[in-house]
N, C-alpha and C positions, 0 to 999 in steps of 0.2 A: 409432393410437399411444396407449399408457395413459400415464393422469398423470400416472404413475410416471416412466414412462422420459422425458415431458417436462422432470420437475422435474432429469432430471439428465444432460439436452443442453447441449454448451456453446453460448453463442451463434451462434458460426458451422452449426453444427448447427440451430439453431431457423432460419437467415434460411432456409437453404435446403430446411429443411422449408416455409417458409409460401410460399417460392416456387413448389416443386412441389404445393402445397396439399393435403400430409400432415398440418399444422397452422393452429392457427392461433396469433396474438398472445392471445386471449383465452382460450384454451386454455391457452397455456404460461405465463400470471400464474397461472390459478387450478391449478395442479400446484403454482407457486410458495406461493401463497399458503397451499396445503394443507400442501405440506412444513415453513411459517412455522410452523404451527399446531401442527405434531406437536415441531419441535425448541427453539420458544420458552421451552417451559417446564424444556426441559432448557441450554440455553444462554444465553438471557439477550442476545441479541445486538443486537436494534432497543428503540430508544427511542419508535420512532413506524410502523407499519404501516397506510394508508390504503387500503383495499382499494377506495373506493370511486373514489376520484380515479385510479386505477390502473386500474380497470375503466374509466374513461372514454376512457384516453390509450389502451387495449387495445385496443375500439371501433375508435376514430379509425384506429389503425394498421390492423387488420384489413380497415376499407375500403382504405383506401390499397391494400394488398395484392390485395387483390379486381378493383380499378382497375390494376394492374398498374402502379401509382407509389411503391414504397417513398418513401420522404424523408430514406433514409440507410444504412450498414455496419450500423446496428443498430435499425433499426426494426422496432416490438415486440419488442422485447429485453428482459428485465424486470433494471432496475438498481436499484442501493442508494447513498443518498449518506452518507456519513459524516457524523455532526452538527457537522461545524467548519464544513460550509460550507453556506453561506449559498443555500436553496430559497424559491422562490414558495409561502406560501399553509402552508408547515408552520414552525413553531419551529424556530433554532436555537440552542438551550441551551448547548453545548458543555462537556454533563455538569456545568452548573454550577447551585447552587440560585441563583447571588446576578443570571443573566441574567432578566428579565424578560417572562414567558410572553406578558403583555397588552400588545404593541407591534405594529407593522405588519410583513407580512413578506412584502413584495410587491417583493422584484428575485432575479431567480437568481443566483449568482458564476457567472461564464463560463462555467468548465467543465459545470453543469448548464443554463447556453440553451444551450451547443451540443448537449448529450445531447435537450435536448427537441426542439432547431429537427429534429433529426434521427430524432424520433420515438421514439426510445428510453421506456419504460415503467417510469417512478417509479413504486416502492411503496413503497419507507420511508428512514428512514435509522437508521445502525446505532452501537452504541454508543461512546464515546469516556472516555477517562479524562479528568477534567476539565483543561479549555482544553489538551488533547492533550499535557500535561505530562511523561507517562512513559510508560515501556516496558510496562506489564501494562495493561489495561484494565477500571476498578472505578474507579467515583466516588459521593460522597456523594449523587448525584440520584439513580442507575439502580441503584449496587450494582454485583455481580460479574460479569460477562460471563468465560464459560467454555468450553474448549475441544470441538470434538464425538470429537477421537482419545481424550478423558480428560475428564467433568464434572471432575473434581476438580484440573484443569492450569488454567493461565491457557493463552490462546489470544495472548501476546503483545499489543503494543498501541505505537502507540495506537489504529491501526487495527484495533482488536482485534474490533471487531464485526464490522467489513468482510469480516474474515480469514474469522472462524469461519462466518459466512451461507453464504461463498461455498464451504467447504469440507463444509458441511452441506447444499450444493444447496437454498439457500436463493438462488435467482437467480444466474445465469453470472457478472454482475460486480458489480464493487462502487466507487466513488467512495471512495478513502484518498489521507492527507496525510501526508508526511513532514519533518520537519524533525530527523532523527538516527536514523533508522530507523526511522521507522511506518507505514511499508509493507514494509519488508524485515523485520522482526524477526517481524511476524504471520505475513507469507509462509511463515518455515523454522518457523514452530512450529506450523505447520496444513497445511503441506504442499501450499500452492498457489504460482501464479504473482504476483510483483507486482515492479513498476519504480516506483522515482524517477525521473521524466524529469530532464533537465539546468534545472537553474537559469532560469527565464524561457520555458524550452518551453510549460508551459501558463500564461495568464494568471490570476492572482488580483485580486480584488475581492471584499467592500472589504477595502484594505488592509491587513498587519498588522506588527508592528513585526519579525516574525520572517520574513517573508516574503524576504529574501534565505538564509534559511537551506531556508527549506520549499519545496516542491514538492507538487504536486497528479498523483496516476498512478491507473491499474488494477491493481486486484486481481482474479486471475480464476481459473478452473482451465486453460487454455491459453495459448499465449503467441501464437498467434493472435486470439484473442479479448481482448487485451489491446493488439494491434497493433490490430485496429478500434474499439477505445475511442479509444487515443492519438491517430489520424488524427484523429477528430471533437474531443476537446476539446482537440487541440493549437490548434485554427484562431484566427486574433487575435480578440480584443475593444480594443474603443476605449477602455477603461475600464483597460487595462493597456497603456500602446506598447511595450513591451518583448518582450512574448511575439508580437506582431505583425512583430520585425525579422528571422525567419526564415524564411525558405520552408518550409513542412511537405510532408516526403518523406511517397512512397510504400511506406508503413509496410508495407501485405500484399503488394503485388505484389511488392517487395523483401525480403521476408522469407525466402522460400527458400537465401540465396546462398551460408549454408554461412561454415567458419571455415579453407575450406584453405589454404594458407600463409600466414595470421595469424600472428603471432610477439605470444604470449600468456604472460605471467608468472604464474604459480602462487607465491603466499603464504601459506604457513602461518598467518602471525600477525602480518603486518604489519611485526614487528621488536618488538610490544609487547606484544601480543594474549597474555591465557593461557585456552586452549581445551582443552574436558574431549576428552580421550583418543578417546573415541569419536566425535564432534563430527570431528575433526582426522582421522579415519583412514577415516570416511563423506566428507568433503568432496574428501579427496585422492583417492580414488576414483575421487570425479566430475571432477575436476581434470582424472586421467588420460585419460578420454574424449576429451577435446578432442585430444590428439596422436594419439586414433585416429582422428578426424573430418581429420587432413589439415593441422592446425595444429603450429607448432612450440613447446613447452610448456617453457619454462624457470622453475628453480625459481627465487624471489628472495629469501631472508631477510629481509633488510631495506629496506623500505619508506619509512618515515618516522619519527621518534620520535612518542609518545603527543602526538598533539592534546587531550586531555581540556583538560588545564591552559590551552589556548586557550580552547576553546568555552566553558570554565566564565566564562572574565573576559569575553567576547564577549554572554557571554548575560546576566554579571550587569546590563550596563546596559540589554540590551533587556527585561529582567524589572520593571528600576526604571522605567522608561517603562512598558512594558505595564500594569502595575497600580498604578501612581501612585493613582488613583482609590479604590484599596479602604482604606477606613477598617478599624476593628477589628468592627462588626458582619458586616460582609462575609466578613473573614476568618473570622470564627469559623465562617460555614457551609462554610465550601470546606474540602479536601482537605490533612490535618495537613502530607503531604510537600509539596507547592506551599507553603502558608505559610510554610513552612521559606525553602523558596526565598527565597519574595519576601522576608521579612524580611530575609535576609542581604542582598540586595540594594538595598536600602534606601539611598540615600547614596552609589551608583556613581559614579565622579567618569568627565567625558566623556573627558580627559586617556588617561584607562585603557581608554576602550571606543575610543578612535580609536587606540589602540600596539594595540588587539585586531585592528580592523578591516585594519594595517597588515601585523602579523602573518600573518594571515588570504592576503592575495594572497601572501607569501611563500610560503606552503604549495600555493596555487595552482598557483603557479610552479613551483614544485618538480613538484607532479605533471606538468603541461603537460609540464617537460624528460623526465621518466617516459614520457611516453606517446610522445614521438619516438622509443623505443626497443623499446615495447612498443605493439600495437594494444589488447591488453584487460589485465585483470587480475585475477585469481580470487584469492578469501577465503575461507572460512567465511562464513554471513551471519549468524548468533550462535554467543557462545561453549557455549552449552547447548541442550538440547531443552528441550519444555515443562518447567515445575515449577509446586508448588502454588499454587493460589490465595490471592489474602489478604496474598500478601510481593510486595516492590517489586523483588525480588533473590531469586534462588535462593541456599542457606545456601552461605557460603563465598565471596562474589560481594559486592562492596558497589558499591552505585551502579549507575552504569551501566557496570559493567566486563563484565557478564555480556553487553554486543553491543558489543565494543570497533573491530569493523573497517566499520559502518555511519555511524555521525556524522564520521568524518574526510571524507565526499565529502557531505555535506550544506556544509561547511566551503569546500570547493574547489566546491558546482553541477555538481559531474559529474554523469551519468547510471548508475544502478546497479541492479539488479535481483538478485532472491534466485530461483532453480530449486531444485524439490527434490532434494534429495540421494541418499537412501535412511533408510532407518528403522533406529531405535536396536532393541536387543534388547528392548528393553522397547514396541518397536512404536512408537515419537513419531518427527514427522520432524523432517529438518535440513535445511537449506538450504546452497547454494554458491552466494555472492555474486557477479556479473561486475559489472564496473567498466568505464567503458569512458571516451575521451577528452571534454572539454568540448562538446556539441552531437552527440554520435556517439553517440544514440541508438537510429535505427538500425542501427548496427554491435551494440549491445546486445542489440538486439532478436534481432538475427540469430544470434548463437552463442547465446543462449539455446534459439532455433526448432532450430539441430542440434543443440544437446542432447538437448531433447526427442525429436528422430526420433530420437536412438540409444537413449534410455534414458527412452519415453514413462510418464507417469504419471496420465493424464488418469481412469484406468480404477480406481483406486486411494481408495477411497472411505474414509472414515470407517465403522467397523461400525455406529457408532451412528445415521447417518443412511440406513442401507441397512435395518438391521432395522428403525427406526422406518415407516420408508415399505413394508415389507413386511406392516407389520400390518393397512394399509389395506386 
């Protein structure tokens, strides 16, 4: 098997090569490592690639293999951690000049001990807009991280590096964090797989003020390969008791079971959402599938009214907490749009962030009676395809209205996931969001996996990472 065709096996692909030993783990890093090489300089995606620590953990697994003792769904798997969270032995910057390079960096956050306990094969982590503030991905440390469908697109964000690696066959998965779509927003504008698990599914460490909004998932090109990510760093850590109060289901072996007689709600727009033309008529597309797959597909208007107005007063107090700290030197290195932020937020009275918090389970609530009615629920998962680089917003779009139906279940801890959709005229993908009830992950997982068998896209590459790798 050539490098080539290594660099652009998905995991599930690699385990069962190195089982029938067609490959191996150290094999399928350095395809990886080759393909970093060639698409680095056209995307911008890693902050840190260690090729050496990588080749160690390659080794290690390789014997394992040879010994006929994997140590896990993914070992030798060559993964990426996104720079929020927190690796043994590498920086985590969090795209910011004002974190400190010279400190210790000696404990994993959960989610990456379990990738290792399970052998999985760190080689870097990928970029992030500073302290994963917004939807594009470009911060004053790393600069612009760019799309592989379009150098000249943003690749969404804030998992924006995550996205672009894993859609450039730059390693099968990727380690993204969502707290309003940053894992679903990179998904539909690169055109791969990614979920927010539910609220507390995976444990975070150390803690962050945002962390009841955020969630830690995989980003991958299948959604099998995303179910054996989930399994492993769903598992508790003692360090979070929260994400340890669930039993963790059997993500692959239950993933087959199909969406037949589901009673699934298709939403245009939420009831608030304004989605470009093409976006809304590629989504309902994919919509329609699922009534073919055996599910009963009702349309819903309206949803809920705009959450924005919540999350903005919810967020201003976790913003005045989170960076209390930064003085005016500070500020001045970071990111014009975040200062904005913080500044505004400046003076949040708690009064206001506990009527937010209040608010917040009403909306809960609301979905919860939603879902007695409905098993899933289909969006768009932004309102646009890629757009240029450089802007926080594509023209026409202010804020964050350009991905209006992702932050409302950051809000509620649901679990949600972006599939891709199909491709704009202009060749960029789009994603169709599933929503699925509080801890009904894998219900998520599951009509994501029939989508895919009806309308697979694992095969569907970026030209620019197919040519690149052809020149080798």
């Amino acid at each position: 098997m050539s490098a080539t065709d290594l660099a652009f096996l998905s995991a599930s692909e690699l385990v069962a090569a190195y089982a029938a030993g067609r490959a191996s783990p150290v094999e399928a890093l350095e395809a990886v490592l080759a393909q970093a090489a060639r698409m680095e300089p056209r995307l911008n995606a890693f902050c840190l690639i260690d090729p050496e620590a990588a080749r160690a953990m390659a080794r290690a697994s390789e014997a394992r293999w040879q010994a006929g003792r994997p140590a896990g769904p993914l070992d030798g798997v060559p993964v990426s951690v996104k720079d929020i969270v927190t690796t043994r032995g590498w920086p985590t910057l969090r795209g910011s000049r004002t974190v400190r390079r010279d400190q210790p960096w000696d404990a994993d956050a959960p989610p990456v001990a379990r990738l290792r306990e399970g052998g999985a094969v760190l080689f870097g982590k990928t970029t992030t807009p500073e302290f994963a503030h917004k939807g594009v991905t470009d911060s004053p440390l790393t600069g612009i991280t760019r799309n592989p469908w379009d150098p000249a697109l943003t690749p969404g964000g804030s998992s924006g590096g995550a996205s672009a690696a894993v859609a450039a066959g730059v390693g099968p998965l990727a380690v993204g964090t969502d707290a309003g779509g940053s894992i679903r927003i990179p998904a539909a504008l690169t055109g791969t797989f990614g979920i927010k698990p539910s609220g507390g599914r995976v444990a975070v460490h150390p803690p962050t003020p945002y962390g009841t909004l955020a969630a830690t998932g995989p980003i991958s090109r299948t959604v099998e390969d995303a179910a054996r990510m989930l399994a492993e760093i769903a598992r508790p850590d003692p360090r979070d008791p929260e994400a340890g109060l669930m039993p963790v289901p059997d993500y692959l072996g239950a993933l087959e079971a199909g969406v037949a007689g589901r009673r699934i709600a298709w939403s245009p727009t939420l009831g608030h959402a304004r989605i470009a033309p093409e976006v809304a008529r590629l989504a309902e597309e994919a919509a329609r599938v699922f009534a073919d797959l055996g599910a009963e597909l009702v349309e819903v208007a309206h949803v809920m009214e705009d959450p924005w107005p919540l999350l903005e007063r919810l967020k201003r107090g976790l913003t005045d907490f989170a960076f209390r700290h930064m003085d005016d030197a500070a500020l001045a290195q970071m990111d014009p749009g975040l200062v904005t932020e913080i500044r505004a937020a400046r003076g949040a009275a708690l009064h206001e962030h506990l009527a937010a918090q209040q608010e917040r389970q009403q909306l809960a609530a609301q979905m919860a009676a939603f879902h007695r009615e409905f098993d899933l629920l289909l969006t768009p998962a932004a309102a646009v395809p890629a757009f240029a680089v450089g802007r926080d917003a594509p023209e026409g779009y202010e804020g964050r209205s350009w991905y209006p139906t992702t932050y409302p279940f950051n809000l509620t801890r649901q679990p949600a996931a972006s599939v891709p959709a199909g491709m704009t005229a202009a060749g960029l993908p789009v994603g169709l969001q599933i929503v699925g009830p509080v801890h009904a992950d894998l219900a998520v997982l599951q009509a994501a996996r029939a989508y895919e068998r009806a309308r697979p896209w694992a095969a569907l590459w970026p030209p620019l990472a197919r040519q690149e790798a052809a020149h080798v």
